[in-house]
VOGU-3710 file (C-alpha; in Angstrom, 3 decimals, decimal comma):
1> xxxxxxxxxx> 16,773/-24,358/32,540  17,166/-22,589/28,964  16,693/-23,809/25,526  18,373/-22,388/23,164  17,344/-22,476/19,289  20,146/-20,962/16,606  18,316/-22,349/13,803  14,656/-22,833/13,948  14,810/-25,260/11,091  16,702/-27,598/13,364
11> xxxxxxxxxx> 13,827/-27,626/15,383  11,927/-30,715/15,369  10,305/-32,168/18,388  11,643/-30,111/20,908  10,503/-30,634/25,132  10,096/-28,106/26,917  8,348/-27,215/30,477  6,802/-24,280/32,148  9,889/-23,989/33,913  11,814/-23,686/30,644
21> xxxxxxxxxx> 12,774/-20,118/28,923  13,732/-20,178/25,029  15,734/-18,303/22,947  15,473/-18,232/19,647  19,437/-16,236/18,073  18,640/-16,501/14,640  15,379/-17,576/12,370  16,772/-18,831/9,357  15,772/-17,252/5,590  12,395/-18,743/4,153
31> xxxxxxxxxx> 11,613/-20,741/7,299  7,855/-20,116/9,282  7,950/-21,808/12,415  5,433/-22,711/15,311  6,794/-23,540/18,775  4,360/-25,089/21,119  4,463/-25,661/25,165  2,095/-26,646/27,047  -0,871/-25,189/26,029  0,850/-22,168/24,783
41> xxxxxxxxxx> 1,473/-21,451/21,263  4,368/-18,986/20,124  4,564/-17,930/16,457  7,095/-16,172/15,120  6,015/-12,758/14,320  8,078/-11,813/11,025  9,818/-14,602/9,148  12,591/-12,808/6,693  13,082/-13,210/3,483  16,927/-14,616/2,201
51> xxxxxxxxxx> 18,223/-11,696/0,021  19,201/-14,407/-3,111  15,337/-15,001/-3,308  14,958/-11,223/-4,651  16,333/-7,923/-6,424  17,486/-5,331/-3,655  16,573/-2,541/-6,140  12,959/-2,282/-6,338  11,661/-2,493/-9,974  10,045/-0,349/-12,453
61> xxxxxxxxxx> 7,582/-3,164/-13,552  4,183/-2,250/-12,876  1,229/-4,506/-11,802  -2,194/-3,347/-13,337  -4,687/-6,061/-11,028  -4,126/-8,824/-13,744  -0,735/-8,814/-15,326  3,042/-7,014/-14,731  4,348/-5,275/-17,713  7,387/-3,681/-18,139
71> xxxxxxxxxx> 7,603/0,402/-17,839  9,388/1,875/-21,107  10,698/5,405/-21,075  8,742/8,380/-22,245  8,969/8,835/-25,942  7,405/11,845/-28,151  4,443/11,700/-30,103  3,329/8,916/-28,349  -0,225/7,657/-27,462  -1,482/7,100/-23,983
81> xxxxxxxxxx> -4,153/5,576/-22,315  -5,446/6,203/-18,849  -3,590/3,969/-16,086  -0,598/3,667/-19,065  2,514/4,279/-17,109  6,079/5,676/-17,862  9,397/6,825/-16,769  11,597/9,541/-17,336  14,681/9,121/-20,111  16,664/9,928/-17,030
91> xxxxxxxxxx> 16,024/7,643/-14,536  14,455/8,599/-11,258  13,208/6,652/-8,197  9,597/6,721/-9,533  7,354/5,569/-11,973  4,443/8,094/-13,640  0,864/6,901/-14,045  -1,014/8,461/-17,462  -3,939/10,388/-15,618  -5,110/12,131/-18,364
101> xxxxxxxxxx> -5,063/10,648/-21,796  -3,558/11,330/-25,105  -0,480/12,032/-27,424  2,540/12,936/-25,326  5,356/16,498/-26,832  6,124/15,874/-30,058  8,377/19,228/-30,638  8,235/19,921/-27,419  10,335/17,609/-25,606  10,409/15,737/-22,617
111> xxxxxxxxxx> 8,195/17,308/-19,505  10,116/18,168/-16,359  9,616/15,517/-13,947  7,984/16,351/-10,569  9,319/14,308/-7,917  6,453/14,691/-5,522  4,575/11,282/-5,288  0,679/11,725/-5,775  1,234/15,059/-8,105  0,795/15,552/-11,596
121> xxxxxxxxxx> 3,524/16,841/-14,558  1,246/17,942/-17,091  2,791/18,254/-20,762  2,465/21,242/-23,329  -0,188/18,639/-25,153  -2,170/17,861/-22,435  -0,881/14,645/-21,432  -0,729/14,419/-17,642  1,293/11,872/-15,540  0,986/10,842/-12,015
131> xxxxxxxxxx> 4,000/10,378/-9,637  4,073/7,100/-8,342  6,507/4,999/-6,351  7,852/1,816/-7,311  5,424/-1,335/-5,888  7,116/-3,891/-7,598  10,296/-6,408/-6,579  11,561/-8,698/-8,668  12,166/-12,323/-7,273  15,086/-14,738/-7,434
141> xxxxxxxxxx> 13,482/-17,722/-5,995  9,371/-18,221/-6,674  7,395/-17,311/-3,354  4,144/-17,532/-4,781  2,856/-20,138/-3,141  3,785/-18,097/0,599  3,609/-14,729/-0,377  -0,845/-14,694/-0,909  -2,387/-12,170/-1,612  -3,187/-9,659/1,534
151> xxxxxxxxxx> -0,186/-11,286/3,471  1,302/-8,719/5,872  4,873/-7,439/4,412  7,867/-5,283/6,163  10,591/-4,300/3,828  13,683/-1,721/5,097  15,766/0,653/2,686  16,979/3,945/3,848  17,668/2,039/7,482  13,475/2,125/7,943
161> xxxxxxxxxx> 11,302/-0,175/8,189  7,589/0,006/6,421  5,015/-2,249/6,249  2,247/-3,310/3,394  0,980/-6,375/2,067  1,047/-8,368/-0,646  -0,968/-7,475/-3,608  0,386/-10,417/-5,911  3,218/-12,795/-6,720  4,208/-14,995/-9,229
171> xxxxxxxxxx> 7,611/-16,721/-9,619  9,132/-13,332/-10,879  7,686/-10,392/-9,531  5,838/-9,305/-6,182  3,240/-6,420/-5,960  2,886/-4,519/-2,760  0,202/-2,185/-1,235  1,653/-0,162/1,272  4,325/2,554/1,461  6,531/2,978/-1,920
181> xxxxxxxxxx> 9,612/1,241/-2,747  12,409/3,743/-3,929  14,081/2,831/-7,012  17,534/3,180/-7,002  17,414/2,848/-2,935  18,625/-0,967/-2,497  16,490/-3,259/-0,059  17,965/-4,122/3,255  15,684/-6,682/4,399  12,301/-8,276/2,797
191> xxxxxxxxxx> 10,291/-9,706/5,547  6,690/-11,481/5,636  4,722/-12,402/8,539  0,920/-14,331/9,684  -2,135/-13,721/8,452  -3,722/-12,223/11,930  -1,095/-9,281/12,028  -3,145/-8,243/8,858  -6,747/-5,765/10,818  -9,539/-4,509/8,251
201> xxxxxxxxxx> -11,985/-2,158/9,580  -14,784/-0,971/7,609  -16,738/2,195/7,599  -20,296/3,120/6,394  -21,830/6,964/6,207  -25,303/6,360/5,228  -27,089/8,969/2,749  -25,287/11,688/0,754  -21,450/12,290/2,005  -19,957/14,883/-0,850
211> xxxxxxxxxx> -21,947/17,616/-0,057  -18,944/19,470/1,620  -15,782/18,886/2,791  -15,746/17,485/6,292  -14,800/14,546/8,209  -17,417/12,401/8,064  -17,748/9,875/10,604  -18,213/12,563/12,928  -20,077/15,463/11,196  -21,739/12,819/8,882
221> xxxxxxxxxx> -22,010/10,037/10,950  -22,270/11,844/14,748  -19,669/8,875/15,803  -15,917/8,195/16,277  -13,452/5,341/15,647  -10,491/5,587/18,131  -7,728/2,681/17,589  -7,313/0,210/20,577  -4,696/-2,170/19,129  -1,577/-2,181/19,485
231> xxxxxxxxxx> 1,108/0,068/17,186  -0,002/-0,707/12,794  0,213/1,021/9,764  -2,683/2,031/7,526  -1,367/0,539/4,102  -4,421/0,160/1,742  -7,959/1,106/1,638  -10,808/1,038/-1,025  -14,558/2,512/-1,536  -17,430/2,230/-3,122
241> xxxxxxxxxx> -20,779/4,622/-2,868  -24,254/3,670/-3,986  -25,236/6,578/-6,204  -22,578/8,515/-7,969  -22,318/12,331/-8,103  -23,731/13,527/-11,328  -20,711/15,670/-12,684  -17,795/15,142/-10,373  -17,391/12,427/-7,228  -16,098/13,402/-4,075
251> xxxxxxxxxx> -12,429/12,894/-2,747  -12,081/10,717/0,313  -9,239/10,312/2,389  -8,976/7,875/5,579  -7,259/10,198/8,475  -4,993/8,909/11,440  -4,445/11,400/14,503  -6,047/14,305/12,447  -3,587/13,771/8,992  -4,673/12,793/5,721
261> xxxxxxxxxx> -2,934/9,517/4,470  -3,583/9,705/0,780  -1,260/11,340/-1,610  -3,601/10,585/-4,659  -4,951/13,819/-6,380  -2,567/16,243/-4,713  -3,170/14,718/-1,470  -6,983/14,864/-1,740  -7,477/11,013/-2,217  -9,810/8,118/-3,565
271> xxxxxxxxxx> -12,787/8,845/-5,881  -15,362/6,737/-5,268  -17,815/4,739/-7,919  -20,416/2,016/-8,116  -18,130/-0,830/-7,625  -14,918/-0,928/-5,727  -12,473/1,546/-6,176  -8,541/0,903/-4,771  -6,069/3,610/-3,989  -3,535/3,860/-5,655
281> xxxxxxxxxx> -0,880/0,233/-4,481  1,634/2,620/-3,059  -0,344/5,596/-2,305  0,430/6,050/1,597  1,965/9,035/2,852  4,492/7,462/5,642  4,919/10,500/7,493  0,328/9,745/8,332  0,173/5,814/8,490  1,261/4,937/11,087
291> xxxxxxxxxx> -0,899/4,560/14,377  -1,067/4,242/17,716  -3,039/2,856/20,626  -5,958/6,029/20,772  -5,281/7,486/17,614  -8,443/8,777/16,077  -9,239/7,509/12,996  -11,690/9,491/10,374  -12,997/9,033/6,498  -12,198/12,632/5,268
301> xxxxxxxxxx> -14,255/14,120/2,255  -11,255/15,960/0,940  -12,886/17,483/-1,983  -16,695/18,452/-2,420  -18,872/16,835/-5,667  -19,709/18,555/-8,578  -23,368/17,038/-8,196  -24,705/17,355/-11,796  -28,166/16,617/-11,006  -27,692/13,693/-8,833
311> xxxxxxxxxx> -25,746/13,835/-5,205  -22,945/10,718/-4,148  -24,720/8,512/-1,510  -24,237/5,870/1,198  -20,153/5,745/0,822  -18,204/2,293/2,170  -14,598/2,457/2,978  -12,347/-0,529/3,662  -9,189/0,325/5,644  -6,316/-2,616/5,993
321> xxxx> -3,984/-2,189/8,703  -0,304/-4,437/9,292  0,659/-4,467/12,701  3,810/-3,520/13,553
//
């Protein structure tokens, strides 16, 4: 005997044996459902999103950990701050995060925007900007009280799929961590799904890491992390270290299969401090995050401390990880 389901929120109370096989055609926009038999329990993996309830074109809002705020173009003789962000007159598909501070061209113009996310355009008067992706979508219908922080996300454009996870949501905007949304590229499909496809795995190298470059688990650490899940994608991390380097901290990069992930700082990565320190929301190289069942994973020290008197110790590093 088969059950079939077209629409699972037609599904109340619904019988079925051991003996039974379902099919599920079609899980309707919005809807999260549970099917139980027996004493097994099948949830639905990924639970899509109906296009009204958001903006195919990914936004150039920005989310700064507390509030969104609207990006304005670049404009001359203009004072930044650092983590101030901007986009060209011409619009691209990114967004550009002020890196170093100050007062942006005044006679000489608009920079020339470089297109390669995690690099830096630097302008005649010093004021340097970061290329960032878009991490923002603006909603049509308010998710907020589904889409929690840290819930596992898969959004398509380009006929792809990537993955990240929420970062925030109120009735008008989401913020993702993951891989970067493309203005200009519309959304195909929005998708969210359970809290247990969501895998953090932290990382501790005891005493001082920046000495050198190296991978550090291993030269650091004398151990190794090999993945034995089933297929994810790396799509945030965060560190912290216990002492600072005097002058200059470290770069640190989580690796997958022997590739750096980061993007950040010409592809070196995270600086640690004191207290937690993100990477950047859409920071992931997608060519690197994705792994596989034996992929090796390592903390990279991309870039060696300027020590200053005082050497960066006992590092942490969160990774989060969506399965696929």
């Amino acid at each position: 005997m088969a059950t079939k389901v077209s629409d699972l929120d037609a599904l109340t109370e619904t019988t079925i044996d051991d003996k039974d096989l379902l099919f599920v055609s079609d899980i309707s926009a919005n809807a999260s459902k549970k099917i139980e038999f027996g004493d097994v329990k099948l949830a639905i993996p990924w639970t899509v999103i109906a296009s009204s309830s958001y903006t195919s074109s990914p936004s150039t809002v920005t989310y700064d950990g507390s509030s969104f705020n609207a990006t304005a173009a670049w404009t001359a003789s203009t004072a930044f701050s650092l983590g101030d962000y901007t986009r060209p007159t011409a619009a691209n598909a990114y967004v550009y995060e002020c890196v170093t501070a100050g007062t942006t061209n005044d006679t000489e113009g608009e920079p020339s925007w470089g297109t390669t996310r995690g690099a830096d355009t630097t302008e005649t008067d010093g004021v340097a900007w970061r290329c960032r992706g878009s991490h923002v979508i603006a909603m049509g219908t308010d998710m907020s009280g589904v889409l929690r922080p840290g819930t596992p996300l898969r959004y398509k454009y380009g006929g792809t799929s990537y993955y990240g996870i929420v970062w925030a949501c109120t009735a008008s905007y989401l913020a993702i961590m993951g891989a970067p949304l493309a203005i200009g590229t519309s959304l195909t499909e929005l998708a969210y799904g359970q809290p247990q496809r969501v895998i953090v795995r932290r990382f501790y190298i005891d005493g001082n890491y920046g000495d050198d470059t190296a991978d550090l688990l291993s030269a650091d650490g004398n151990t190794a992390f090999d993945w034995l899940n089933a297929d994810a994608y790396l799509v945030h991390w965060r560190c912290i270290n216990r002492q600072d380097a005097g002058t200059t901290a470290p770069s640190i990069s989580p690796k997958i299969g022997g590739n750096v992930v980061a993007t950040n700082n010409a592809n070196k990565g995270t600086r640690p401090g004191t207290s937690w320190v993100n990477c950047s929301p859409v920071e992931v190289n997608t060519s690197n995050y994705d792994i596989v069942f034996d992929d090796a994973v390592e903390v990279a020290c991309t870039e060696a401390e300027v020590a200053g008197g005082t050497n960066a110790d006992d590092l942490t590093i969160e990774m989060v990880f969506v399965l696929e």
